[in-house]
C-alpha positions in Angstrom: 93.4 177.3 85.5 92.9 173.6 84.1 93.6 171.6 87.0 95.3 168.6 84.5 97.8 172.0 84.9 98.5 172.1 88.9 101.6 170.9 89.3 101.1 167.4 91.8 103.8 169.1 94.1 101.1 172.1 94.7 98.2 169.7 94.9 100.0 167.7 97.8 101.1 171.1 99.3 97.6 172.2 99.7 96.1 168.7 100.7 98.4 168.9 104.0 97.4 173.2 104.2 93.6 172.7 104.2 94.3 169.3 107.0 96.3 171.7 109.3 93.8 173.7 110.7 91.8 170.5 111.6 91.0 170.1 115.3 93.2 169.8 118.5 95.2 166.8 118.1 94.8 165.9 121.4 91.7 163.6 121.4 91.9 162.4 118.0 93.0 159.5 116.7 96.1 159.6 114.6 98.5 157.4 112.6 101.0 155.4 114.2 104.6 154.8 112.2 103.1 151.8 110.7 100.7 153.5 109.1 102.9 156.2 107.6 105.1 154.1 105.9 103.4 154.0 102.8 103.3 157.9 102.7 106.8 158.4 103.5 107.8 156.0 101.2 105.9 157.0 98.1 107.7 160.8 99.3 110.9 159.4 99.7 110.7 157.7 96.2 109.3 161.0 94.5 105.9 159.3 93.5 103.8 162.4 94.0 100.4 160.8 92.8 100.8 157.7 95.2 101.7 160.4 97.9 98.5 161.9 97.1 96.2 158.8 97.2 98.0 157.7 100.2 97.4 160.8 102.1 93.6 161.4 101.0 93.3 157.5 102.5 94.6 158.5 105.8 92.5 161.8 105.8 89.6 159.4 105.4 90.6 157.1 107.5 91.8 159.6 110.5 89.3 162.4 109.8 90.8 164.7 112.6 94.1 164.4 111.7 96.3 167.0 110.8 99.4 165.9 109.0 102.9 167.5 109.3 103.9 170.5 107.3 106.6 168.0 106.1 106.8 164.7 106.6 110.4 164.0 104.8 111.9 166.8 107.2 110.4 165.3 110.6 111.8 161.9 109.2 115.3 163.6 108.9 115.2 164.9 112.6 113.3 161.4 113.7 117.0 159.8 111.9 119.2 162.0 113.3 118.3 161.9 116.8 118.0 158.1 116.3 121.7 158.0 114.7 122.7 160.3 117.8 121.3 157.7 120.4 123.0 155.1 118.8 126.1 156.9 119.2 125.8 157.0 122.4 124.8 154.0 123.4 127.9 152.7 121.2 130.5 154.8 123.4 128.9 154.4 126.6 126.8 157.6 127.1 123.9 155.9 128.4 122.5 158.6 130.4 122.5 160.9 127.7 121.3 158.5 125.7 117.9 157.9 128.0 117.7 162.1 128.2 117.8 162.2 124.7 115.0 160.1 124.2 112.8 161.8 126.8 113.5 165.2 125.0 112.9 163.5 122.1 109.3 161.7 123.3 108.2 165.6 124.8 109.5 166.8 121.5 107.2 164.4 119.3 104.4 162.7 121.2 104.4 160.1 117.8 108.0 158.9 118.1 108.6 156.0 120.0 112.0 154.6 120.1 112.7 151.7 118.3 112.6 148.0 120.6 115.6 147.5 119.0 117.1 150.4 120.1 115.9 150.1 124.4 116.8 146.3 124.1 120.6 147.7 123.1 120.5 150.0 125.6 119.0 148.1 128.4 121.7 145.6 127.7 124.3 148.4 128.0 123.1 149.6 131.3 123.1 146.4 132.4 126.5 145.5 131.4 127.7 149.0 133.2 125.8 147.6 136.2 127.3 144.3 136.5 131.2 145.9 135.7 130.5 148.5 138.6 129.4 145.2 140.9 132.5 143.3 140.1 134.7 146.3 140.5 133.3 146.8 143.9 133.5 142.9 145.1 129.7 143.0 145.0 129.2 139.7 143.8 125.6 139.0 145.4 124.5 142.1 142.8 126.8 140.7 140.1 124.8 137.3 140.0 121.5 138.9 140.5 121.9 141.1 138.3 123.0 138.3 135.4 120.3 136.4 136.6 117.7 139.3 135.7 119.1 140.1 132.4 120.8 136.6 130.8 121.7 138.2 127.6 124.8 139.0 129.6 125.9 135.6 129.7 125.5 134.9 125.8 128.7 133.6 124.2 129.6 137.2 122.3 129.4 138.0 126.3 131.9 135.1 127.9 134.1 137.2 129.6 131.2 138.2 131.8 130.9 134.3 132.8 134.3 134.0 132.9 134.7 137.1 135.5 131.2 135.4 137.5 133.6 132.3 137.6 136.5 133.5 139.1 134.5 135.8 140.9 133.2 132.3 142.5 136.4 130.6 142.7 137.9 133.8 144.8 135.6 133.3 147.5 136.3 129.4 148.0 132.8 128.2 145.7 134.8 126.3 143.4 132.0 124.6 142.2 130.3 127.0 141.4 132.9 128.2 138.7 132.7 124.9 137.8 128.9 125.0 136.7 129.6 128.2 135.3 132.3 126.7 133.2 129.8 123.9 132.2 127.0 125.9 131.2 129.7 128.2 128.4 130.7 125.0 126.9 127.1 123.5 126.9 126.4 126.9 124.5 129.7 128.1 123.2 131.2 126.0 120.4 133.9 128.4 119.0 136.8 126.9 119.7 138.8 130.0 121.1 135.8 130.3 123.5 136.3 126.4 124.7 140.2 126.3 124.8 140.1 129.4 127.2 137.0 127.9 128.9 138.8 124.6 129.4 142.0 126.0 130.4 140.6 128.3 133.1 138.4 125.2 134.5 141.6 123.2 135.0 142.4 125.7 137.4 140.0 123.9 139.3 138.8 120.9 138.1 139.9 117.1 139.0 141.1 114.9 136.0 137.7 113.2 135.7 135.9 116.5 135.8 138.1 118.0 132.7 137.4 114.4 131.2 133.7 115.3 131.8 134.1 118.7 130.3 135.7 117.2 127.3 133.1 115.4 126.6 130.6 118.2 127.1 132.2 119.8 124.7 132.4 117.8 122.1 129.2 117.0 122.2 128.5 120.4 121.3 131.1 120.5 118.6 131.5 116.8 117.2 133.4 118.5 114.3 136.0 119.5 116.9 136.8 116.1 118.9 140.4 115.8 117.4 141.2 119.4 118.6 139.1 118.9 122.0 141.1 115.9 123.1 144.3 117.1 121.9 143.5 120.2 124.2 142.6 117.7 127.1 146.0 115.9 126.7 147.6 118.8 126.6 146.1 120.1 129.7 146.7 116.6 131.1 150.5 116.6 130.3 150.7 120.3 132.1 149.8 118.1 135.3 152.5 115.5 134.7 149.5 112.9 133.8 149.3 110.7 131.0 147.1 111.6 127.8 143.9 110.5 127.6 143.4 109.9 124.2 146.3 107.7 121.7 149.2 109.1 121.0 147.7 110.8 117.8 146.4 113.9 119.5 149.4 115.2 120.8 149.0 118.7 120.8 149.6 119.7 117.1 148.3 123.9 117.7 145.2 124.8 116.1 144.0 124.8 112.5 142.6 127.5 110.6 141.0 127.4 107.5 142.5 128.5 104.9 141.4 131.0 101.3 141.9 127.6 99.5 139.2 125.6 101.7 136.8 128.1 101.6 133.4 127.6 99.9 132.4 128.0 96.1 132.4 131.8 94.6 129.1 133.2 96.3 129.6 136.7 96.8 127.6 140.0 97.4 129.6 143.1 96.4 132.7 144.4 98.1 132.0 146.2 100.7 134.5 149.4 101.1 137.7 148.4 103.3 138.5 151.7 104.9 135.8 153.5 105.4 136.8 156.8 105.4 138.9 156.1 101.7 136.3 155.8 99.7 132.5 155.5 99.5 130.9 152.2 100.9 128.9 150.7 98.0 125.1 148.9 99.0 126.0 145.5 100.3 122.8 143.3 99.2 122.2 139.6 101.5 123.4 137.2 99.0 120.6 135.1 97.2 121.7 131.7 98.3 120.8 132.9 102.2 117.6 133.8 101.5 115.2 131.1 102.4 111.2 130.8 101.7 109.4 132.3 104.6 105.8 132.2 105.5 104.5 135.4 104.8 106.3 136.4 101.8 104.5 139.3 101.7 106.2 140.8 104.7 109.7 140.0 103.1 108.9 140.8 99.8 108.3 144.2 101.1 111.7 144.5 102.9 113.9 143.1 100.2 112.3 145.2 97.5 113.0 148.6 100.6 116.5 147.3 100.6 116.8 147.2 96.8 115.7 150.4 96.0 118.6 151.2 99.2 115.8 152.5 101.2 117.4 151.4 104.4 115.5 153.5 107.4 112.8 151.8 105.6 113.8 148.6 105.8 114.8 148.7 109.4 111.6 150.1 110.4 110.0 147.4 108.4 112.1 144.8 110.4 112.1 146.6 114.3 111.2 144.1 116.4 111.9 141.0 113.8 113.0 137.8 115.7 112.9 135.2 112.4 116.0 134.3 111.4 115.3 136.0 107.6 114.3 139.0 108.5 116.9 139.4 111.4 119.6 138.6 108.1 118.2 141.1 105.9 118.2 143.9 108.8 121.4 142.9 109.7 122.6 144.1 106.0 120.5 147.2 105.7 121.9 148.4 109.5 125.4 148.1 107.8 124.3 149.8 104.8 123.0 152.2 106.8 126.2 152.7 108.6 125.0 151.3 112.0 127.2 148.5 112.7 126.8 148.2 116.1 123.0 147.4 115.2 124.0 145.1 112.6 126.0 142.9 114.4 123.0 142.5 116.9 121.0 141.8 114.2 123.7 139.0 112.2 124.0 137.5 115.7 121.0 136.8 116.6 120.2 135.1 113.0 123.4 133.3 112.9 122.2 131.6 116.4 119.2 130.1 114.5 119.7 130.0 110.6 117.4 129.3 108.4 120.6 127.0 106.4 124.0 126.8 106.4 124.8 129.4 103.8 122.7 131.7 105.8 124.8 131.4 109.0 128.0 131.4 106.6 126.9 135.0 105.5 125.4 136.3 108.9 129.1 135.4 109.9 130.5 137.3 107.5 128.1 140.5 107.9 129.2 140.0 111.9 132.9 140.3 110.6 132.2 143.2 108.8 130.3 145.0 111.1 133.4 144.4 113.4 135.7 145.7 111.2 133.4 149.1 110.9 133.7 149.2 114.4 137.4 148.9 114.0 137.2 146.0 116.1 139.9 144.0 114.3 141.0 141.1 116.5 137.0 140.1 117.3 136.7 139.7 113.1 140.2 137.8 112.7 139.0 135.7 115.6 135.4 134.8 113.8 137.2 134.2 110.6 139.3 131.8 112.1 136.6 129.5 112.7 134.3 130.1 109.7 134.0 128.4 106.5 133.6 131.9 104.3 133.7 131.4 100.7 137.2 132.4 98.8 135.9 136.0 97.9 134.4 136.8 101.7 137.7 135.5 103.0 139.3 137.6 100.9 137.3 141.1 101.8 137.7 140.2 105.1 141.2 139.4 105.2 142.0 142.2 103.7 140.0 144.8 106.1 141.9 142.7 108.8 145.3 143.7 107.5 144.4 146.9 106.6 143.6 147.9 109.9 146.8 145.6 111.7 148.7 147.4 109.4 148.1 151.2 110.0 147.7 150.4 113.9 151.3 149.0 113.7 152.9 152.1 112.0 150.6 154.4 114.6 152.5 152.1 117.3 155.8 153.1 115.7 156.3 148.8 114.5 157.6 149.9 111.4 158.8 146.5 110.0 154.7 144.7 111.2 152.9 147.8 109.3 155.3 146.7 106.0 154.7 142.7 106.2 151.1 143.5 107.0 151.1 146.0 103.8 153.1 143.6 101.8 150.6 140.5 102.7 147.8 142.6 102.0 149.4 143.7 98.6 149.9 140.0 97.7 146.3 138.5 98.9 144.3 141.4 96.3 146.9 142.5 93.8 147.2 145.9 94.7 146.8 148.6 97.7 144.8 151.8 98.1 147.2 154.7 97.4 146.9 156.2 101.3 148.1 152.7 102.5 150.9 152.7 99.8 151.9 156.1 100.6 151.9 155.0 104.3 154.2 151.9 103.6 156.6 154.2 102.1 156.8 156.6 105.0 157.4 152.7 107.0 160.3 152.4 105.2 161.3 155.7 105.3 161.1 155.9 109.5 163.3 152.1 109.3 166.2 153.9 107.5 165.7 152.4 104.2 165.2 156.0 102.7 165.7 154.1 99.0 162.8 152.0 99.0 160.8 155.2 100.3 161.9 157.0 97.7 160.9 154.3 95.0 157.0 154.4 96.3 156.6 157.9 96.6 158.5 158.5 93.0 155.9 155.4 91.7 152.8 157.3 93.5 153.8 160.8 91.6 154.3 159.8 88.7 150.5 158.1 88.7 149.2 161.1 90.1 151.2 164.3 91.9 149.0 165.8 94.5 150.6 167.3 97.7 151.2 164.1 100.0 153.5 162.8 96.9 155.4 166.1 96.5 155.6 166.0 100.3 156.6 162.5 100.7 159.5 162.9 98.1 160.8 166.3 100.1 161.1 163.9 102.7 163.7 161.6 101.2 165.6 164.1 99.3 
């Protein structure tokens, strides 16, 4: 047979038949991850030829090697046992989580797990460790323990300085708390974060301290000094003192921006709401975060991994990033990839140190979310509070946040909330998803107003009968 004729597939096939037979693995040298990357992704992509050249290349350059009978499928287990530790370490299995990866390491002596991925964990077992300690009045092993792993005391973490604190203050070391209270607001600008921190410090500290701590903290947030002293006078009036500051900052409740101060129209894509309604379409980083890096090379290759949506292969190419640009684009391609708590590590870290303003804008947003994948609704509403987004992100996220306040008010049996929120959410995008419409309608019905049911379910039929409409209107005859 003309060999023009072979079929590439067949040529590949018996490359990796005639390499099997090659000598015992066990003292020759073989290809790490980093140096099947190129294989796998010319596999992934279907470019047979490249596969072929790629492979003869690392025959030549690991002559003893003997490849898998199928790369692709070993990367499919490699993702699913990866997918399944992530689970775990999400909800708290930790144990399982380390067995998994031993059986996993005795299973395949060329995974490792991702740094990533034991820096996650680690943290986790950690934060197990210092709960148990406080539980259990151990407070010498709660500060050693935050002492040998300080990513516990980061400000997405401040309730574990705050326990430390009153931990201190229980046993008479008032100021110690106090320090502790320092050192948050010398870090921790969001304003929640300081108005807690400041009110839990007055607890303990003398006028001129909180004076002190005032100023602490807005030197941290200059942007913030009219809210920061208006929290001081307020704190000062709750001790029948006089304010500090003129009469002008008398408390006034916090502000909040608004859809109409957000930023120009810079938007990726909508990302899916609910994500169990409907597909979740590739969210891209948006083109105004992206700075010029040294070593374009390295993000040239990522970006052009998360265009073609490769995104295993763009968080591989990214494991162990710490710049601020690559942190941002893994950030996006571990939500894409459906991995939000790994994503919001990732949009965390870059946000600390951004490469611009836009940049820890979007990381923001990509944190908000991640949160609102993780059904963490409260942590998103909190972040937009205090974040500039642009009128489209405020939007999206808005949106997810009523959403979710809206369905977890009708599971709650709060009838009248799941309609307002249903309502707001109606008036802030036009419209509603049919399963949230459908929902508001079974709201009204369950608050007596059987009329008003009846008029959503009869609208939703006549769009499109399916069972839940015909349902729905049996209800209300």
């Amino acid at each position: 047979m003309c060999a023009a004729l072979i079929p590439r597939t067949t040529i590949l096939a018996a490359l990796l038949a005639v390499a099997l037979p090659a000598v015992a693995q066990e003292n020759v040298a073989v290809p790490s991850d980093d140096d099947l990357r190129a294989l796998r992704f010319y596999q992934a992509q279907g470019q047979e030829a490249a596969a072929e050249l790629e492979l003869r290349r690392l025959q030549r350059e690991f002559p003893g090697w003997a490849p898998p009978e199928d790369i692709a499928a070993q990367d499919r287990e490699r993702a699913q046992t990866e997918d399944e530790i992530y689970r775990m370490i999400a909800t708290g299995e930790l144990d399982a989580a380390r067995r998994l990866i031993a059986q996993r390491q005795a299973q395949d002596r060329d995974w490792f797990p991702e740094p990533d991925m034991m820096r996650l964990l680690e943290l986790a077992e950690a934060q197990r460790e210092l709960d148990a300690a406080f539980s259990e009045d151990r407070l010498s092993d709660a500060i050693a323990i935050a002492r040998i792993t300080p990513d516990l005391l980061t400000c997405q973490r401040i309730n574990n300085a705050w326990r430390l604190a009153d931990a201190y203050q229980a046993t008479g070391e008032a100021d110690r708390a106090l320090s502790i209270y320092k050192g948050v607001l010398a870090k921790c600008t969001a304003l929640d974060q300081v108005t807690a921190t400041m009110e839990k410090a007055d607890a303990l500290a003398s006028p001129e301290q909180l004076g002190d701590l005032t100023m602490l903290a807005i030197a941290q947030a200059p942007t913030q000094t009219e809210a920061l002293q208006r929290l001081e006078d307020r704190l000062r009036a709750g001790r029948g003192l006089e304010p500090r500051w003129s009469a002008r900052s008398a408390f006034a409740g916090a502000v909040t921006v608004t859809a109409a101060q957000a930023g120009p129209d810079q938007i990726r894509p909508r990302a899916r709401p609910d994500k169990d309604a409907q597909a979740r379409p590739a969210v891209a980083a948006p083109a105004q975060s992206q700075p010029m890096v040294q070593g374009g090379a390295g993000m040239s290759r990522v970006r052009a991994l998360a265009q073609v949506g490769n995104w295993r292969g763009c968080l591989a190419a990214t494991s162990g990033a710490s710049s601020s640009a690559l942190l941002f684009e893994r950030g996006w391609c571990a939500y894409n990839a459906k991995r939000p708590m790994e994503a919001l590590d990732a949009f965390s870290r870059a946000e600390k140190r951004p490469a611009n303003n836009t940049m820890r804008r979007d990381a923001r947003f990509g944190m908000m979310l991640a949160y609102l994948d993780m059904q963490m609704t409260e942590n998103a509403a909190a972040l937009a509070a205090r974040t500039e987004l642009t009128r489209d992100q405020r939007i999206q996220v808005e949106s997810g946040i009523l959403d979710q306040r809206g369905v977890r008010a009708y599971q709650r049996g709060d009838f009248r909330s799941a309609i307002g929120y249903f309502d707001a959410l109606e008036d802030l995008t036009g419209k509603i998803r049919r399963d949230l419409a459908l929902l508001k309608g079974y709201a009204y019905l369950n608050s007596g107003k059987r009329a008003k049911a009846r008029e959503i379910f009869l609208r939703l039929n006549n769009e499109l009968v399916t069972p839940e409409t015909r349902n729905a209107l049996r209800a209300v005859r």
